[in-house]
C-alpha positions as CSV (number, residue, x, y, z in Angstrom):
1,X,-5.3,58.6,-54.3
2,X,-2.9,57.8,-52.2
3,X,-1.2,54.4,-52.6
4,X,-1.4,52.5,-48.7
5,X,2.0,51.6,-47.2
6,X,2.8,48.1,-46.1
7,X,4.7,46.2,-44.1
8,X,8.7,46.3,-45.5
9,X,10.6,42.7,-45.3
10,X,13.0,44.1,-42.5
11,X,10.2,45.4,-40.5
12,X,8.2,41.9,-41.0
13,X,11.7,40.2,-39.8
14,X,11.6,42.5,-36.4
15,X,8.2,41.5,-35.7
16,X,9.0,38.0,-36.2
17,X,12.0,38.4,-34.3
18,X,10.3,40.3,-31.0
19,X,7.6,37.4,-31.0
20,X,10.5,34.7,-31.4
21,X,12.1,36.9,-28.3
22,X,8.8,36.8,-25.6
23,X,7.5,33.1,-26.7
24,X,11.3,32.0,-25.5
25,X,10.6,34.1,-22.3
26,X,7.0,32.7,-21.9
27,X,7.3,29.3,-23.0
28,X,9.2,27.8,-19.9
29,X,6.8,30.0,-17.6
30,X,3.9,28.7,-19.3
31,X,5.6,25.1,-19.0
32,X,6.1,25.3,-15.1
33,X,2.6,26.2,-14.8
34,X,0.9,23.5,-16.7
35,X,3.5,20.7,-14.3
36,X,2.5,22.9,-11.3
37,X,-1.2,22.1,-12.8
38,X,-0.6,18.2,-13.1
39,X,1.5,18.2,-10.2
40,X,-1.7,19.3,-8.1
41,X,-4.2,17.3,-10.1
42,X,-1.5,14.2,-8.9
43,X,-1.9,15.0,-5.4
44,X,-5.6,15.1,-5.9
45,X,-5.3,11.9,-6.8
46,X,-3.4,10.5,-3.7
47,X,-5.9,12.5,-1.4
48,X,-8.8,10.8,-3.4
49,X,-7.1,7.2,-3.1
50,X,-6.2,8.7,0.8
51,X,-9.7,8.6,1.3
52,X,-10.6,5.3,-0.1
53,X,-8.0,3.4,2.0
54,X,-9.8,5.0,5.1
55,X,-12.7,3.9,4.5
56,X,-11.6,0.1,3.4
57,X,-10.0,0.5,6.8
58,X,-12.8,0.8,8.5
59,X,-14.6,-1.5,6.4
60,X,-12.1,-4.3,7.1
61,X,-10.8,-4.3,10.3
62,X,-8.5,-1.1,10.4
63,X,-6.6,-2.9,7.9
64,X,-4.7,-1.9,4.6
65,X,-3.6,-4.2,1.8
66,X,0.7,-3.4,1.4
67,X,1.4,-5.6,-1.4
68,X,1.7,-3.6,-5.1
69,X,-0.7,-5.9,-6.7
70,X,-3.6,-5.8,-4.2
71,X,-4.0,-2.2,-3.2
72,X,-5.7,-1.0,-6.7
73,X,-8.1,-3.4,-6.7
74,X,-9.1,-3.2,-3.2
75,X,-9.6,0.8,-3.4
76,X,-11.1,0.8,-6.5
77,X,-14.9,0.6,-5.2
78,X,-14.1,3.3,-2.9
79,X,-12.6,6.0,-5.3
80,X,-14.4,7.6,-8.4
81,X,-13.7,6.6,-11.4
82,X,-14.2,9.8,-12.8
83,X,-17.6,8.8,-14.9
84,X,-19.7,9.3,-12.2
85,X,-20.3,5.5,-11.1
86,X,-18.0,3.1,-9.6
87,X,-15.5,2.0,-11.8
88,X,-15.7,-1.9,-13.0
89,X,-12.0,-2.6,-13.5
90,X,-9.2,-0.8,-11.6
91,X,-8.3,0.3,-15.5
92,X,-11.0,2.9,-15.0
93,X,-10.1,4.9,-12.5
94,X,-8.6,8.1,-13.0
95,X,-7.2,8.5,-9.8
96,X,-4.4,6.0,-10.1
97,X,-3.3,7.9,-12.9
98,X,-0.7,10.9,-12.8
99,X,-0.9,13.0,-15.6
100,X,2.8,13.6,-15.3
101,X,3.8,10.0,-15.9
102,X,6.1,9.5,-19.1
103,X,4.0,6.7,-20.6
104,X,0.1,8.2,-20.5
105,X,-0.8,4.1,-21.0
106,X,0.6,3.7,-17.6
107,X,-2.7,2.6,-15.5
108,X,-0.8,2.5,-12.2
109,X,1.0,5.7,-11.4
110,X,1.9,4.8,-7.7
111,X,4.0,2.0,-5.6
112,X,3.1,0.9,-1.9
113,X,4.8,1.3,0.7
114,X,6.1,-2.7,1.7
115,X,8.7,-2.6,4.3
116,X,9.1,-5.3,6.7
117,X,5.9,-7.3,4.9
118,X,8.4,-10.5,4.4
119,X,8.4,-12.9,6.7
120,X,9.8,-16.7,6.7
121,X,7.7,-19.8,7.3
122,X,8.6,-22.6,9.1
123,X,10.4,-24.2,6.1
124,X,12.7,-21.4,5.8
125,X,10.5,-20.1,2.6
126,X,9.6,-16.2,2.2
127,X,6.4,-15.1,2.1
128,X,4.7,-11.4,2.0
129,X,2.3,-10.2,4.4
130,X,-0.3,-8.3,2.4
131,X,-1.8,-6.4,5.3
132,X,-1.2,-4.2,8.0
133,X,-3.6,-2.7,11.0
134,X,-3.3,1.1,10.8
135,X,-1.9,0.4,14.5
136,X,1.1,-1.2,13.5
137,X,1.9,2.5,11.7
138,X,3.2,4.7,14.8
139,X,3.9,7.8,12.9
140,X,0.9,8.0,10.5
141,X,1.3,11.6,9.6
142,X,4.9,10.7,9.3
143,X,5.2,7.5,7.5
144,X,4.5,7.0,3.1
145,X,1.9,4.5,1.8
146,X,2.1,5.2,-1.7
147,X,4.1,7.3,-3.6
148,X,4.8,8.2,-7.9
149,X,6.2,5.4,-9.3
150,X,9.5,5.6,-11.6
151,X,9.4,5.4,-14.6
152,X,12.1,3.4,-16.9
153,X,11.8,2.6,-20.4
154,X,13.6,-0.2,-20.3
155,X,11.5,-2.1,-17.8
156,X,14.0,-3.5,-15.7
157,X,12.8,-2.7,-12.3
158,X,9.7,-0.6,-13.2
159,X,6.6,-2.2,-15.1
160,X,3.9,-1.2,-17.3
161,X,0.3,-2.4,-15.9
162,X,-2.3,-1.6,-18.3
163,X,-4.4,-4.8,-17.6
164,X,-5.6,-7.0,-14.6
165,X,-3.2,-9.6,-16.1
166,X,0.0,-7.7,-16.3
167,X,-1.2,-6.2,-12.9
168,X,-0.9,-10.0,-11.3
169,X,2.3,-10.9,-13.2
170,X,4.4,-7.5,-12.4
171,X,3.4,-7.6,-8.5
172,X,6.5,-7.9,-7.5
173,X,7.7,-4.6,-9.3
174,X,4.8,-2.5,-7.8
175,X,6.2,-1.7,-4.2
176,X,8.9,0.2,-2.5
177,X,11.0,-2.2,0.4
178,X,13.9,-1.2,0.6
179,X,17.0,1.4,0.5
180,X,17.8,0.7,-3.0
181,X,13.9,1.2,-4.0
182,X,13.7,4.7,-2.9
183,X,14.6,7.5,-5.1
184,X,18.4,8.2,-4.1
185,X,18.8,4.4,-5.2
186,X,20.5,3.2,-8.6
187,X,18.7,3.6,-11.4
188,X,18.5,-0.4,-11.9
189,X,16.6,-1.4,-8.8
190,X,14.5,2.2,-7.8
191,X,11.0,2.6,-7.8
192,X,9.7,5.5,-6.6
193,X,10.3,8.6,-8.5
194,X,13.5,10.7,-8.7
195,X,12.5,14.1,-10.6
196,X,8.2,13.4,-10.9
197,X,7.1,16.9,-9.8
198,X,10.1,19.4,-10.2
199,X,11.7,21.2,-8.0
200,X,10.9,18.9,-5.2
201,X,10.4,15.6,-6.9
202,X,7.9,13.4,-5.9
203,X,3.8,12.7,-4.6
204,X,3.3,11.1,-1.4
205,X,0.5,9.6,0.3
206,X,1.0,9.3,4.2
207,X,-1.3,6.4,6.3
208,X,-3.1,9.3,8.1
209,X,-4.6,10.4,4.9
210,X,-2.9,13.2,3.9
211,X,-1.1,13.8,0.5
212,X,2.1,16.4,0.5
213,X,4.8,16.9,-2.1
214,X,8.6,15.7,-0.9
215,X,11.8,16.3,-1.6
216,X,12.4,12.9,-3.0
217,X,16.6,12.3,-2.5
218,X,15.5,13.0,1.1
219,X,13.2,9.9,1.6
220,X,14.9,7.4,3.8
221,X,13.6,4.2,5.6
222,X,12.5,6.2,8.4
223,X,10.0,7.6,6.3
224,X,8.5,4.5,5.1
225,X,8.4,3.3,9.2
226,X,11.6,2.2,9.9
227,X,13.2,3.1,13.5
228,X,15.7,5.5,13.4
229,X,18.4,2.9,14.4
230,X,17.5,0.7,11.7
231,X,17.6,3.3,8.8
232,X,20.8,4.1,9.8
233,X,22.3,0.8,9.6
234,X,20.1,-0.5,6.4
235,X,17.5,-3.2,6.6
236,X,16.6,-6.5,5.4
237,X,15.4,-6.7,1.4
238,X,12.2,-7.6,3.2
């Protein structure tokens, strides 16, 4: 009877090799599609969280909360929490999560849009406005309310909220206000995302409702409302 030939080393080493070949050809393919995969679920997200703001809006005046420590809780009983009820704690829901940001403990994914909400009081002393009337917004379809939040490991100008009470004591770290926030700012004071979503870069929730990818080193003030006089000259930290 004939003894059945196997496999010799060298030919076990070409197989090896061929298969070490096309999972270094598939692997970054297979990569960009699972980020193209979060990258849409993220802008899910932002439409789902779209919707909610519309419909506190009309719930409350035709207003919208514009301070980062507000906005989440605010939504929250508007937007699914993915469970199928509405969600108890702003922890819960799903939609303030990206699935692209670095730290998956991260509970909010997103900064608000806050330009222009400081104002001084009569003794001289800031204080934030932490609402707007969709009227004040004359480019809706034009103009960011949220967008993905940096991320930085060393927490210097980006926090990590994973409860109510670090959500109340990083407020101040939550929004976008200025130049120096925005993603061609230095790496010390920016907030929203440089390189979230490749190629473009970032998630973006405009006031009208809509949620579109951007090319994130081209976000300027005007984008966030400014005029286009006072993006070119800069304008106050508040």
């Amino acid at each position: 009877m004939a003894k059945e030939k196997g496999f010799t080393l060298i030919e076990l080493l070409v197989v090896i090799a061929v298969i070490a070949v096309l999972m270094s050809i598939l692997m970054p393919a297979l990569n960009r599609a699972r980020e193209q995969g979060r990258a849409t679920y993220c802008l899910n997200n932002l439409h789902q969280v779209g919707i909610g703001m519309q419909l506190y809006a009309q719930d409350n005046d035709y207003k919208v909360p514009r301070y980062g420590s507000i906005w989440p809780f605010h939504f929250m009983g508007y937007v699914e929490s993915g469970k199928g009820s509405k969600p108890q704690d702003f922890t819960e829901v799903k939609a303030y999560q990206c699935p692209s940001y670095p730290n998956r403990k991260q509970k909010i994914c997103y900064v608000v849009n806050a330009l222009k909400q400081g104002t001084m009081n009569v003794d001289g002393e800031q204080t934030n406005k932490a609402y707007s009337p969709l009227d004040e917004f004359k480019r809706r379809a034009q103009t960011i309310y949220l967008a993905d939040y940096e991320y930085d490991i060393f927490e210097t100008n980006v926090k990590m909220v994973t409860t109510k009470e670090e959500l109340l004591a990083n407020r101040n770290y939550l929004d976008i206000h200025k130049r120096d926030t925005l993603p061609s700012g230095p790496d010390s004071q920016r907030r929203m995302a440089k390189e979230r979503h490749k190629p473009l870069g970032a998630n973006c929730l405009y006031v009208d409702g809509h949620a579109a990818r951007v090319k994130s080193l081209d976000i300027s003030l005007y984008d966030l409302g400014a005029s286009l006089q006072d993006n070119a000259r800069g304008t106050p930290v508040r």
